[in-house]
N, C-alpha and C positions, 0 to 999 in steps of 0.2 A: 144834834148828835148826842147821843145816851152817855151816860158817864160808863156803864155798864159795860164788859167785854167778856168773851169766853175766858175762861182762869187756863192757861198753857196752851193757847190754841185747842181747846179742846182735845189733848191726847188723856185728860184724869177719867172722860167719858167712858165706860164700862169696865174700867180698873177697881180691885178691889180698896179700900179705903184701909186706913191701920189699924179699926176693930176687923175687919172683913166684910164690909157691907161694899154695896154695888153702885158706884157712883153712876147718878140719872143726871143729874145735872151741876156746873158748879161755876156760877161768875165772879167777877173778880169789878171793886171797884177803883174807878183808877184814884180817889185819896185815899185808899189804903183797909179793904176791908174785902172779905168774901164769904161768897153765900154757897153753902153744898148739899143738894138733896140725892140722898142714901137709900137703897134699900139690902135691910137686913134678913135673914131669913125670918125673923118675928115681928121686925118691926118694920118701919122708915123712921128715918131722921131728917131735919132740916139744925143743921152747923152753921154759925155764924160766927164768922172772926174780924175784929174791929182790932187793926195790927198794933200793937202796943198798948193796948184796952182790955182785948175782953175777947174769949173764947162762951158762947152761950149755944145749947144744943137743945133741941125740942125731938121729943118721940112720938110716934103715930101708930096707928094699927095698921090705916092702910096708907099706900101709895097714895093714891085719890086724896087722902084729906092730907097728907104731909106736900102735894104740888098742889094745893086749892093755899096753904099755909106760906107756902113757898115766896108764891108771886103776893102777897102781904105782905109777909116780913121786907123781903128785897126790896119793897117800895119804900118800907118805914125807914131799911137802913139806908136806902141811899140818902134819904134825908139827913139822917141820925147821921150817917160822917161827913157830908157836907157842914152840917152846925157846927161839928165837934173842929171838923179842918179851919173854920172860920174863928173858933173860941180859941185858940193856943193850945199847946200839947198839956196834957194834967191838970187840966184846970177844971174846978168847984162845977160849971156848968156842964161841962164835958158829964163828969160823973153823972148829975142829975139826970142829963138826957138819957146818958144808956141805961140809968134803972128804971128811968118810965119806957125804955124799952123792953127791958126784961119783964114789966110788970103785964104790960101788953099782953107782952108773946110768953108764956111762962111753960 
């Protein structure tokens, strides 16, 4: 069973987002974290929110390389809040892991 689930039953799917960009995609992890791929009219984004951590957002040109980006990150973080849910809330490791995430994915 995936830990992985649509984020509101999928009603955020072609909603505009709160810059205005065009939600493509957006799951939700059940320890506490989501992934959201955007497209803007310049850009795409891929949002990531690790809940009580860390908002971290990646820009793309196109669509194509921000969902080639997408299903990466989603893998790294479902790991990345598995550790972080297993380390305690605030803790020294917690940190370290999300910046070798952010360094990753930048």
């Amino acid at each position: 069973m995936s830990s992985w689930f649509i984020y509101n039953e999928g009603r955020s799917i072609g909603q505009a987002s709160s810059e205005g960009a065009v939600i493509l995609l957006d799951d939700e992890h059940k320890s506490g974290a989501r992934i959201t791929l955007k497209r803007g009219d310049k850009y795409a984004s891929v949002s990531c929110n690790i809940y009580g951590w860390i908002d971290h957002t990646r820009l793309f040109a196109s669509v194509p390389d921000a969902e080639r980006e997408y299903k990466s990150m989603k893998t790294a973080l479902g790991k990345l809040i598995d550790r972080i849910a297993s380390s305690g809330e605030n803790s020294i490791k917690g940190w370290e892991e999300i910046s070798e995430f952010v360094r990753r994915f930048p």
